[in-house]
PLY file of the C-alpha trace (Angstrom):
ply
format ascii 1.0
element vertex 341
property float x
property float y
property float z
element edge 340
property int vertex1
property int vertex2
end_header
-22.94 -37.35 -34.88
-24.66 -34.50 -32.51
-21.27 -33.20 -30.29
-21.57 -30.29 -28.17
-18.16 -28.98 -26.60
-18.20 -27.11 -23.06
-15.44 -24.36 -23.85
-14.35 -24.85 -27.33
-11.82 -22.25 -28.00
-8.74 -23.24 -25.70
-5.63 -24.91 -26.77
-7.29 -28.66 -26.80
-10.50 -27.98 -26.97
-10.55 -25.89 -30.31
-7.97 -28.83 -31.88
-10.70 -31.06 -31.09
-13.60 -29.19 -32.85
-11.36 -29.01 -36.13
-11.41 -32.61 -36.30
-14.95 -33.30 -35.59
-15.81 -30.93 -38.31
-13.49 -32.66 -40.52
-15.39 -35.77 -39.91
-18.50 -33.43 -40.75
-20.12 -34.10 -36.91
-22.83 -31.87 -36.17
-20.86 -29.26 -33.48
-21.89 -27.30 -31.22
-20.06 -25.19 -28.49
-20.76 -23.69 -25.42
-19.15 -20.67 -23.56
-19.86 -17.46 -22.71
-18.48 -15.78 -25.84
-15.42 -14.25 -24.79
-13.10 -15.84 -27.75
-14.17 -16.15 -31.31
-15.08 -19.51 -32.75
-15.07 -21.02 -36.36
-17.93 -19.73 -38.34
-19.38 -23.09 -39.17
-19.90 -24.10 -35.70
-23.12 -23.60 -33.67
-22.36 -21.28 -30.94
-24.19 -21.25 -27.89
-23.22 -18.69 -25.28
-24.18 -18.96 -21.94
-22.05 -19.13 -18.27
-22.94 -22.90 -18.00
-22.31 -21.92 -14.13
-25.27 -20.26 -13.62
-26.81 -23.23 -13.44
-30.84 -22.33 -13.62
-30.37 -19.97 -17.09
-27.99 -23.18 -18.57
-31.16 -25.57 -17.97
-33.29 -23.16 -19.37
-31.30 -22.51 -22.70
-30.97 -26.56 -22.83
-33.51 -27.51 -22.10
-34.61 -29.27 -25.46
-31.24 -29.92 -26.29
-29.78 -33.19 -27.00
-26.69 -34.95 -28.11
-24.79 -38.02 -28.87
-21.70 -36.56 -27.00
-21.19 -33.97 -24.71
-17.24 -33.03 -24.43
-16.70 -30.74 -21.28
-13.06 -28.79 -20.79
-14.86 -26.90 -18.05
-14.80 -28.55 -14.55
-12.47 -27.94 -12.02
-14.20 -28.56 -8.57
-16.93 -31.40 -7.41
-19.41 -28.84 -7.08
-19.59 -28.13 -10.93
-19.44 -31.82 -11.92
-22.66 -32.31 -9.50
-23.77 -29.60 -11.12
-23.39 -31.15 -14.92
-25.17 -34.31 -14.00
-27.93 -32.90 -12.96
-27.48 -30.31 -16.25
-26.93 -33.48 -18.49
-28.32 -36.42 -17.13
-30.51 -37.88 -19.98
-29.50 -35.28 -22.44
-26.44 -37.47 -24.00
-25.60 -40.34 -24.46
-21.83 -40.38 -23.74
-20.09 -37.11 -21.39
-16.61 -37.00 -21.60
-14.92 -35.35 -18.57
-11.22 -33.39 -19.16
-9.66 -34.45 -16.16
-5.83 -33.76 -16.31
-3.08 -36.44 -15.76
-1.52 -34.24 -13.15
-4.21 -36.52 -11.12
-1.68 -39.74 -11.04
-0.01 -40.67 -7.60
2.90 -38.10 -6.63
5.83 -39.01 -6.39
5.48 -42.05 -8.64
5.92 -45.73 -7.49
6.60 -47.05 -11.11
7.96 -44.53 -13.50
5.35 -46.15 -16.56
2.32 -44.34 -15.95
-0.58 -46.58 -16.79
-4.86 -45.65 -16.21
-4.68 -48.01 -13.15
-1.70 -45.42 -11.78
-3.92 -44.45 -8.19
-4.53 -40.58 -8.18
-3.37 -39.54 -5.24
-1.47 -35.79 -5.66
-0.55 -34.17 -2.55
0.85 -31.03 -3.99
-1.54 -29.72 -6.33
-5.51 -28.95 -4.66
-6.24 -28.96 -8.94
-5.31 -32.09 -9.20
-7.18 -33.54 -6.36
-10.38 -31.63 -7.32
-10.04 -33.45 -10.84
-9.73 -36.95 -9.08
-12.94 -36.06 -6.98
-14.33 -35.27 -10.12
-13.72 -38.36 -12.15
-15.31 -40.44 -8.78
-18.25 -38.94 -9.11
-19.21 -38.97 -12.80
-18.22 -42.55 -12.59
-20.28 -43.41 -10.03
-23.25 -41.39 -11.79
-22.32 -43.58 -14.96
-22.13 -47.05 -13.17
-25.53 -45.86 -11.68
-27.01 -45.20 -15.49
-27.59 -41.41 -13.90
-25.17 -39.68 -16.62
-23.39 -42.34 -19.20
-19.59 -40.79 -18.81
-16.16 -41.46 -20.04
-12.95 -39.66 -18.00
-10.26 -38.13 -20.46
-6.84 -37.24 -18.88
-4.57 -34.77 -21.06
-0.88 -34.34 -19.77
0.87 -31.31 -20.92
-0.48 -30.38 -24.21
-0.16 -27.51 -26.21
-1.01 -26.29 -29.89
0.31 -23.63 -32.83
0.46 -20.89 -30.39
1.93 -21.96 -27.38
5.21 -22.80 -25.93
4.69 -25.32 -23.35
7.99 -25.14 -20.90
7.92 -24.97 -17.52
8.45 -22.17 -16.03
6.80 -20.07 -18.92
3.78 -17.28 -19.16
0.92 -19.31 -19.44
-1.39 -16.75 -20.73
2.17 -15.22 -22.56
4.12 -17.79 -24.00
6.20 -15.59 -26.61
7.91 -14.73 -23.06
10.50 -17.35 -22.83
11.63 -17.10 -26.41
11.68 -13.28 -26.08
14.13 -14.33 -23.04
16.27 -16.83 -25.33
16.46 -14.36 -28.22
18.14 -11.71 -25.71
20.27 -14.12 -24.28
18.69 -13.52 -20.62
18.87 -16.53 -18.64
16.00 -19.53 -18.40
15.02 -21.45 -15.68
15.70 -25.07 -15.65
13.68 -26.93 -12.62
15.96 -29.83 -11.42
18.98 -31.08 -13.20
17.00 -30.99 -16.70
17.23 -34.72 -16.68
13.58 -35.84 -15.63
11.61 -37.49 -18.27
8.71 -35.44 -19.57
6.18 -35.85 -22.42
4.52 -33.44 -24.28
1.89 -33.30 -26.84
0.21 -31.32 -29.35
-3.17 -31.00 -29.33
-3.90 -32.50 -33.02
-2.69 -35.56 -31.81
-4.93 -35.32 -28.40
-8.10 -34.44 -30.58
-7.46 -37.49 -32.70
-7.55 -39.73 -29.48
-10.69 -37.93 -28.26
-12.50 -38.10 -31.02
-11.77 -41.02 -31.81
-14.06 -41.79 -28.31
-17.18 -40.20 -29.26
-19.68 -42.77 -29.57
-17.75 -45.62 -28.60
-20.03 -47.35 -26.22
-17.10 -49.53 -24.94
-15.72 -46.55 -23.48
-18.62 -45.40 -20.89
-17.61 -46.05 -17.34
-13.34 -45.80 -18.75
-10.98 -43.83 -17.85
-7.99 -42.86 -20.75
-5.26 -40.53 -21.04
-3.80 -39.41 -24.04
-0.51 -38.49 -24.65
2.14 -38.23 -27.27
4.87 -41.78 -26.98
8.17 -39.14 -27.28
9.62 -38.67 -23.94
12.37 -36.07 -23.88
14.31 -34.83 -20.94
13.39 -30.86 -20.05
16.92 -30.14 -21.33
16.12 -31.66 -24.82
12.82 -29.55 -24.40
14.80 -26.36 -23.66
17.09 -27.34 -26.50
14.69 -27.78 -29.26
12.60 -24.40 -28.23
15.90 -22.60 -28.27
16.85 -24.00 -32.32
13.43 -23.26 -33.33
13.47 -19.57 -31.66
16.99 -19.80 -33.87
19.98 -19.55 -30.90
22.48 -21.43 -30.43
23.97 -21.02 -26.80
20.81 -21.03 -24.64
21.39 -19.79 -21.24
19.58 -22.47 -18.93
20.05 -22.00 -15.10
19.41 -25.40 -13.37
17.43 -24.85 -10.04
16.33 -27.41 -7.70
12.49 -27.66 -7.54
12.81 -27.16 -3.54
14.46 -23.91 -3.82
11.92 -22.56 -6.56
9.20 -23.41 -4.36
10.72 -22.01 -1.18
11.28 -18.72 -3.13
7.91 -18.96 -4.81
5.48 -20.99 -2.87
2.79 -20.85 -5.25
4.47 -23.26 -8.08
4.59 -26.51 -5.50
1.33 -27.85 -7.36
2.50 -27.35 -10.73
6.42 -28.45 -10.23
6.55 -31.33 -7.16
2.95 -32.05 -8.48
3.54 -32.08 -11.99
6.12 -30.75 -14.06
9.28 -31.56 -11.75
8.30 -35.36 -11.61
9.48 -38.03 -14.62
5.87 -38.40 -16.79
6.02 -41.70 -19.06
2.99 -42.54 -20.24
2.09 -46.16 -21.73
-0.80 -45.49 -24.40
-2.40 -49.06 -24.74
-5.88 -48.39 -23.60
-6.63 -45.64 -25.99
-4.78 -47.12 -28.58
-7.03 -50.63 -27.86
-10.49 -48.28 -27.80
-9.06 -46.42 -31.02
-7.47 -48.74 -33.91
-4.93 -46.38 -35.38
-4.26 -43.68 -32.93
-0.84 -42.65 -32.66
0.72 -39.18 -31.83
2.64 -38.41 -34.84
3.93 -34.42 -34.08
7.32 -34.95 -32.80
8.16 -31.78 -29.99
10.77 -30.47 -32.60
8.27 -30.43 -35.13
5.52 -28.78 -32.94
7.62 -25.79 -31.53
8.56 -24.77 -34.92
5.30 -24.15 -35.68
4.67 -22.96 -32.49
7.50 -20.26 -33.02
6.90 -19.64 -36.76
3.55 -18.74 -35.95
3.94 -16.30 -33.29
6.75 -14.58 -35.84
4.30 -14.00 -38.15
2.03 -12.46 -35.34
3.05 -9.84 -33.73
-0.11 -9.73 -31.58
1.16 -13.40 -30.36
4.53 -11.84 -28.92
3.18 -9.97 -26.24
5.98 -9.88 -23.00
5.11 -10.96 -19.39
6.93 -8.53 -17.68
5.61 -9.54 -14.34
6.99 -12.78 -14.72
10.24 -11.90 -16.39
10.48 -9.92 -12.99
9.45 -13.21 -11.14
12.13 -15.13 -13.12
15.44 -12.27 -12.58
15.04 -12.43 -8.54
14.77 -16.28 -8.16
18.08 -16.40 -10.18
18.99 -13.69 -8.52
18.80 -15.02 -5.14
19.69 -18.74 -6.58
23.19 -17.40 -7.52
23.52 -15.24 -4.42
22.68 -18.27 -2.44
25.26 -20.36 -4.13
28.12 -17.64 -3.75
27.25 -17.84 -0.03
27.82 -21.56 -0.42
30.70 -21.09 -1.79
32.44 -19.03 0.56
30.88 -21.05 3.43
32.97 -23.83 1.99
35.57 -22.04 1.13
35.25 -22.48 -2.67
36.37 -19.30 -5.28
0 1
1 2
2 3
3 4
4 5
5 6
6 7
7 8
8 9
9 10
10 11
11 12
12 13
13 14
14 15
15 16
16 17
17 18
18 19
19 20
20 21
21 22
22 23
23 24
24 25
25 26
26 27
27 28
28 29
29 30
30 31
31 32
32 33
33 34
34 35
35 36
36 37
37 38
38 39
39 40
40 41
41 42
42 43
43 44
44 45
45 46
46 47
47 48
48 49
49 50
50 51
51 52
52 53
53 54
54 55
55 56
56 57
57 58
58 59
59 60
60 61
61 62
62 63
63 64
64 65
65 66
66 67
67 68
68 69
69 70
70 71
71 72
72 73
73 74
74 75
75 76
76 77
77 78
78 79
79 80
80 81
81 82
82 83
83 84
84 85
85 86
86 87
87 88
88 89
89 90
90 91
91 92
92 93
93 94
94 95
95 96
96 97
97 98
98 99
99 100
100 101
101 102
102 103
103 104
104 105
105 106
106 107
107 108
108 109
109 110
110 111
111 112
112 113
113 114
114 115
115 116
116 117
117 118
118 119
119 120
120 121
121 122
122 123
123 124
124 125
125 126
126 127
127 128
128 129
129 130
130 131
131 132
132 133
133 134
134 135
135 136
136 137
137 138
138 139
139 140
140 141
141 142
142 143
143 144
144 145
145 146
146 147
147 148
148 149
149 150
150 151
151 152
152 153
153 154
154 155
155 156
156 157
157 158
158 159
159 160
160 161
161 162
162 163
163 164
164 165
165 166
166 167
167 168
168 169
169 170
170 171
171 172
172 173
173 174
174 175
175 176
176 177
177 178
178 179
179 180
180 181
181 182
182 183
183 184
184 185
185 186
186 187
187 188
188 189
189 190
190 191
191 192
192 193
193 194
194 195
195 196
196 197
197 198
198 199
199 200
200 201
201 202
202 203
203 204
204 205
205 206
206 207
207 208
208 209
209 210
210 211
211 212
212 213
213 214
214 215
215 216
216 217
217 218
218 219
219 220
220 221
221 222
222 223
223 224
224 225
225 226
226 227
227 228
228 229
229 230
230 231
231 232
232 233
233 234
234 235
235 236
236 237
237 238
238 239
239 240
240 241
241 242
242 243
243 244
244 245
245 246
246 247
247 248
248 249
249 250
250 251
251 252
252 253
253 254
254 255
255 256
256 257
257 258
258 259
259 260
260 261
261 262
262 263
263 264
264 265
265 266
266 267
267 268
268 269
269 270
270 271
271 272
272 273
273 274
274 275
275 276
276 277
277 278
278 279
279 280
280 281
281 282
282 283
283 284
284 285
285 286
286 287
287 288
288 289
289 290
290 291
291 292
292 293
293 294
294 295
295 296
296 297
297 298
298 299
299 300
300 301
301 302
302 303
303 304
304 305
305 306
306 307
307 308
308 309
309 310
310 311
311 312
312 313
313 314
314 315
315 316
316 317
317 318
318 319
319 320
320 321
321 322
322 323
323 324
324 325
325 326
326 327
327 328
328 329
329 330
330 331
331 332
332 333
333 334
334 335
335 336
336 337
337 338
338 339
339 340
């Protein structure tokens, strides 16, 4: 099989080039060669934004499956149909389950969930997305299938909220020292997280399954831990003991830092239970089989063998001191407004 992936070097996508070269597909990615990829994969680099020099580079191109980690507005989607359209035979779209209806009406998050996310203008721009591929597929424009990962992270990541994205040896750094760590909520919402070997094996288990065109799947792991257990099992693997977790509502976070509404009332600080039947129907045998616990410890192993993987956010460590700083000054004015010691 002919697969070309749009990005191939992130935390999902480059899981789910591993496996296809396992299953010795034909791969090919696409970027514009700012991260290094494996050496047995055909690299094409190129901003696949500039839309006139992408046609020209692919313009004899094809495939049997186009995976795309890339789009984020309507305007690039438009802009891949009319890049793809009789190039493939199956595009698969990386939408994000952040999409799904906040808040939820039914905790059990299934594909028919509606997307309708007020918080987060990502998560609406993914919805618009998925429309309009599938409507280009139901026309027989651009055959597509719509993939929607949840929170999913790989070797080198630590995926709590809360965290450096682009720094995620930050929050153990924080745990090791003992400095406090911010807890959204009462810790008690139900979240899911997987890692992205078990996401590639979903996707890729996709790829030229002609029952999928016109579908919509997400793919998550079955575990569903509360964001305390989460906490808990980062702190054990990062070896401590007595984690210091500060429990802030997700409406005081926000008012103190407006720009984490999307990813918190529109993701993160909402219950995510996800019921895997479709893509376990489309793909016999799929099942997530990295527990979390297992997944940090790699996660934190790794990064201890690498020192260039501990790098320190101090920006956000500065971020994270003054909301608990004005958290706990807020609650000491409670206190005394109530007069409580």
């Amino acid at each position: 099989m002919k697969v070309l992936f749009v990005g191939g070097t992130g935390i999902i996508s480059s899981a789910c080039v591993a496996l296809a070269l396992a299953r010795s597909y034909e791969v090919s990615i696409l970027n514009r060669g700012n991260r290094p990829s494996l050496p047995t994969v055909h690299s094409i680099v190129c901003d696949i934004n500039d839309l006139d020099t992408a046609e020209s580079i692919l313009a004899s191109e094809r495939w049997d499956a186009v995976v795309d980690f890339t789009v984020f507005t309507p305007e690039q989607m438009e802009n891949r149909i009319r890049l793809f359209a009789g190039k493939v035979k199956q595009y698969l779209f990386i939408s994000s389950a952040s999409a799904y209806e906040k808040p939820l009406r039914n905790y059990l998050i299934t594909e028919e969930t509606p997307l309708v996310n007020p918080f987060w203008q990502y998560s609406r721009d993914k919805a618009r997305c998925e429309a309009i591929l599938l409507q280009a597929s139901n026309s027989g424009q651009l055959p597509g299938t719509v993939v929607r990962p949840s929170l999913t992270y790989g070797d080198t990541h630590v995926p709590l909220v809360l965290n450096s994205w682009n720094q995620p040896y930050t929050i153990i750094d924080r745990m090791r020292r003992g400095a406090p760590v911010v807890i959204p909520g009462d810790g008690t919402s139900l979240w899911t997280v997987t890692h992205s070997s078990d996401f590639a094996k979903g996707l890729i288990g996709l790829l030229g399954n002609g029952k999928a065109l016109g579908e919509c799947f997400h793919i998550t792991s079955d575990e569903v831990l509360t964001w305390d257990r989460i906490f808990s099992l980062t702190a054990r693997a990062a070896g401590v003991r007595d984690l210091a977790a500060v429990h802030i509502a997700s409406d005081f976070i926000t008012a103190c830092l407006p720009d984490k509404v999307g990813s918190l009332h529109g993701d993160k600080s909402v219950s995510a239970v996800f019921d895997n039947s479709k893509i376990k129907s489309f793909v016999p045998g799929f099942e997530a089989t990295v527990s979390f616990a297992e997944g940090i410890e790699r996660s934190v192993a790794n990064m201890d063998r690498d020192e260039n993987l501990r790098s320190i956010d101090l920006g956000h460590n500065r971020i994270v001191d003054q909301l608990i700083a004005a958290y706990r000054s807020g609650l000491d004015a409670a206190r005394s407004q109530f007069g409580n010691p």
